[in-house]
N, C-alpha and C positions, 0 to 999 in steps of 0.2 A: 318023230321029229328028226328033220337031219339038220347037221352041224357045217357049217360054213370053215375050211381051212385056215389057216391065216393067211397065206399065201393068196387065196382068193379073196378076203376080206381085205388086206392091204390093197389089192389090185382095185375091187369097190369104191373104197375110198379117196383111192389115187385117182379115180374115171371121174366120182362125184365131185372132187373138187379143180380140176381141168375143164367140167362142164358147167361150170358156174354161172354162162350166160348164153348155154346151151340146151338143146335136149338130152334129160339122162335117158341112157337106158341102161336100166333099173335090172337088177339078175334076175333071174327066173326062179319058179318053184324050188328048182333042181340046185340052184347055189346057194340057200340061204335056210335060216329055220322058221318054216314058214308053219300060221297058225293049225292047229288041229284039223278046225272049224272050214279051212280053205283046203287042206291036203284029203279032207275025204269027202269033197265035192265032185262028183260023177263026170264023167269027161261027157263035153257033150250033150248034157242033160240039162234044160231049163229048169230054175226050179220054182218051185208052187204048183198046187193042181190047178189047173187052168180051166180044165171043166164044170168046176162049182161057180163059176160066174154066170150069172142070171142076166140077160140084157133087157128084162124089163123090172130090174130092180134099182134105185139109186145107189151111188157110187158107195155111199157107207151102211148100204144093206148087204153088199159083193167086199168090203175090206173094213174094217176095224179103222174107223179115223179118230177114234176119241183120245189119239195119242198125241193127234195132229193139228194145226191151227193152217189155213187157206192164207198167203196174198195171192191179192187179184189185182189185174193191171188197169182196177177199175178206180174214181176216184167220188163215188155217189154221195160222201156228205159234203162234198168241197173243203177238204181241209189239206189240198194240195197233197194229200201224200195216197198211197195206192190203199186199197180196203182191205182189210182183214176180218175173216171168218172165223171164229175162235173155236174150238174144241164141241163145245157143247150143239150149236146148233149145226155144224158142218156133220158131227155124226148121226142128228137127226133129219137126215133125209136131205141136204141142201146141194141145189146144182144151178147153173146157172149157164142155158147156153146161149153161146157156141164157145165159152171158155171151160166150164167142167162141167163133164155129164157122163152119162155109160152109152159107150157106145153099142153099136149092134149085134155085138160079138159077147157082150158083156163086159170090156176093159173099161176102166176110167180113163177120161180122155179130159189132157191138159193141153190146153192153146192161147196160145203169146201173142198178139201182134207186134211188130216192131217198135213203133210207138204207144205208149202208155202209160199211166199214172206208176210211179216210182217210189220203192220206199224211204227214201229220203235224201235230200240235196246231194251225198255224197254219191247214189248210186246212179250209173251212166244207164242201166238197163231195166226194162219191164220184163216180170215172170208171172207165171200162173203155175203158185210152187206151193208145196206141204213144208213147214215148217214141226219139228219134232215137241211136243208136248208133254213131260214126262208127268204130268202133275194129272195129267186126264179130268180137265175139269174144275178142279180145286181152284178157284179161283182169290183163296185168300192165300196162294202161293203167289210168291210173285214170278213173273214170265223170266226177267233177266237175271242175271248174278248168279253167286254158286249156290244153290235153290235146290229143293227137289224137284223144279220140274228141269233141270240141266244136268251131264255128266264132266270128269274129271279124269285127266289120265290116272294110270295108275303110280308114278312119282309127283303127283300133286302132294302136298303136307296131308296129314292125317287129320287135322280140322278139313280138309276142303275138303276130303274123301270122305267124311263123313257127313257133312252137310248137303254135298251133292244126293239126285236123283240113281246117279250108278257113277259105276267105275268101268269107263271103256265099253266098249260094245260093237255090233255089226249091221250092218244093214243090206238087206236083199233085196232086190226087183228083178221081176221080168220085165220088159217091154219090148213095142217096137217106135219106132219113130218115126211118125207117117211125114211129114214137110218140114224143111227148112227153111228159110228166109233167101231168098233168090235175087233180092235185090240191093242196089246199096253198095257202101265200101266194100271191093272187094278185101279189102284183109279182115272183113266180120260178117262178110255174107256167108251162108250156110251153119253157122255156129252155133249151138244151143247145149247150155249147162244140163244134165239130165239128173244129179246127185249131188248131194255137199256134205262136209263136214263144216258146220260154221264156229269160229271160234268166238272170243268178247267183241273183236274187230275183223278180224283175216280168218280166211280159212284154212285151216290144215289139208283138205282138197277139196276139186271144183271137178269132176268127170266130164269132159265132153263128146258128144256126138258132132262131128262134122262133115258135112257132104258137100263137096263144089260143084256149079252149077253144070258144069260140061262132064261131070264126073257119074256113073251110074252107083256108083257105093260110098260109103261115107267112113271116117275115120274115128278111133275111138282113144282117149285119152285124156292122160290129167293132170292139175297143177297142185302142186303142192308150196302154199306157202308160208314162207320162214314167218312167225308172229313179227312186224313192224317192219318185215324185209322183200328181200324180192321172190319171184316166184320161182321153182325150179320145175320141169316139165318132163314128164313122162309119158312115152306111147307105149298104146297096147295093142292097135292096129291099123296099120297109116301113121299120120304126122299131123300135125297142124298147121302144118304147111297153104297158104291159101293160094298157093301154084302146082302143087300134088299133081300128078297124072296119077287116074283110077287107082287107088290102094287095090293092089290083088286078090287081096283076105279081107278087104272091108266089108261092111254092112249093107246093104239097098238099104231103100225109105219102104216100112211098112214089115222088114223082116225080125221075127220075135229074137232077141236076146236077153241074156241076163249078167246082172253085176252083184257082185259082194264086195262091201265095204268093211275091214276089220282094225279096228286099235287092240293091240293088244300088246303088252309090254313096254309101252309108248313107239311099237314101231305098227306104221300104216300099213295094209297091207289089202290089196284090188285086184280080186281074180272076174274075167271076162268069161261069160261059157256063153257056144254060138252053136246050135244043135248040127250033132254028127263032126265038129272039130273040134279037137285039143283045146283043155281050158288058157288060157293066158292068166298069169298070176306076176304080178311086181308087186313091190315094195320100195315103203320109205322108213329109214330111221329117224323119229320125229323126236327122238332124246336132249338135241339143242335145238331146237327148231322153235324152246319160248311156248308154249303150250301147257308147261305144269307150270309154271306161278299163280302168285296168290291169287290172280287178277282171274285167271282167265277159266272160263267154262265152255264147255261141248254141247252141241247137238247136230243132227242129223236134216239134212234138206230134201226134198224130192219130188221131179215135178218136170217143167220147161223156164229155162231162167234163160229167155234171149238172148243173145250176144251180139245181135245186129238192130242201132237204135236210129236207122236212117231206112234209103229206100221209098218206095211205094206206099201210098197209107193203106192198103190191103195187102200188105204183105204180113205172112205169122207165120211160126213154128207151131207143133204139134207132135204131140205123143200118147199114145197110150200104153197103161198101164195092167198087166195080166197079175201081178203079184207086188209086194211089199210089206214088209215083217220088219220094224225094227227090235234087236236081242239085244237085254243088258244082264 
């Protein structure tokens, strides 16, 4: 573990709150005390075996989904709001194309159109997303609230931490990101969520993949928001800039990386690994940030949550996915 100075730590502090309605950037590995879990991640190295993927097997015969529940940006009973596939039958064998199925490589492969059924009046965008299921099934757990099938930081009260499904946890994938959205406003064309933490309301983070249309590589980063408040933004490589010239170190469409997602201590913490470069790791201190009250419970997202809800009516994002593990 290493130990953050004070003199560095004031200096964080002093940056985080100057950048209030700005971009942070967040210390590195190298400044802070970052999780175990993330400091003995291989530089460089994607992780998951990528090889045990079958491309004529279905998506949850190649990954464990019985964790996981599907929205789709689909809205087949007419009840205005987007479909959901729940735990039980999405891990027996369910695909549905051209929004999830295994691709020819054997990844899972999630796709958004721009336009689509939404899950509910508040929400501006359609996804084609895994939703974290801690309960696997149990269906006389109930989905919402501090539940077993939800988590709790770890300064939640000790009722919530024990009522909860866990305390804190992390989440890995490989992927690549085959298309973004090319049409449309530009300040939400190419934009697409790949990861979340969702909280009762707001999320503690939102990961995005970004690529601009004139740009051959895409940018990667994330938002962290205050419960009730506004968002605070952190890059990991490029900006979210939707005037960007080419990020140097960004991404193409189609090239594999990998992310980790870790709470630990109630502080957030996203290391980037891009094969044969240096990992990228930031951090948030989520200790005011409204997250351990009584109210509020954790889970994990993972998928393509568009960020572009105009455009083309054949306009979509797309991604596929090589790995996914969520750890409590």
């Amino acid at each position: 573990m290493k130990t953050l100075n004070k003199a560095l730590f004031s200096a964080f502090i002093l940056s985080s709150l100057l950048a209030s309605n700005e971009t942070i950037s967040a210390t590195s590995a190298n400044d802070f005390t970052i999780a175990a879990s993330h400091l003995s991640l291989a530089e460089g190295v994607l992780l998951g075996d990528l090889q045990k993927l079958d491309p004529k097997k279905k998506p949850s015969e190649n990954f464990d989904l019985l964790d996981w529940s599907l929205t789709l940006p689909t809205d087949l009973n007419k009840d205005k709001k987007a479909d959901t596939v729940y735990e039980k039958p999405l891990s027996e064998g369910f695909e549905l194309k051209p929004l999830f199925y295994t691709a020819d490589d054997g990844g899972m492969v999630f796709a958004c159109p721009n336009e689509g059924a939404k899950t509910s009046n508040n929400t501006k965008y359609a996804r084609t997303e895994l939703r974290e299921m801690l309960r696997r099934g149990n269906t006389r757990m109930k989905t919402q609230g501090i539940t077993g099938n939800n988590w709790v930081l770890s300064s939640a009260h000790g009722s919530d931490r024990k009522n909860a499904g866990a305390v804190e946890g992390s989440l890995e994938a490989t992927l690549a990101v085959n298309r973004v959205s090319t049409t449309g406003d530009e300040k939400m064309v190419g934009r697409v969520i790949i990861g979340q933490i969702h909280g009762t309301d707001d999320e503690p983070i939102r990961l995005y993949y970004r690529k601009l249309p004139n740009n051959t590589k895409g940018s990667v980063y994330f938002a962290h928001e205050i419960n009730g408040g506004d968002d605070e933004w952190i890059d990991l490589v490029g900006s979210r800039s939707h005037t960007l010239a080419d990020p140097q170190d960004g991404i193409e469409l189609n090239e594999k990386f990998s992310y980790k997602i870790t709470v630990e201590n109630d502080v957030l913490f996203v290391t980037l690994i891009r094969q044969g470069k240096e990992n990228v790791t930031k951090h948030f201190d989520m200790s005011n940030s409204g997250y351990s009250s009584s109210d509020q419970y954790l889970y994990f997202k993972a998928g393509v949550y568009n960020q572009n809800n105009g455009g083309t009516p054949k306009d979509y994002v797309q991604a596929t996915f090589y790995h996914l593990d969520n750890q409590h």
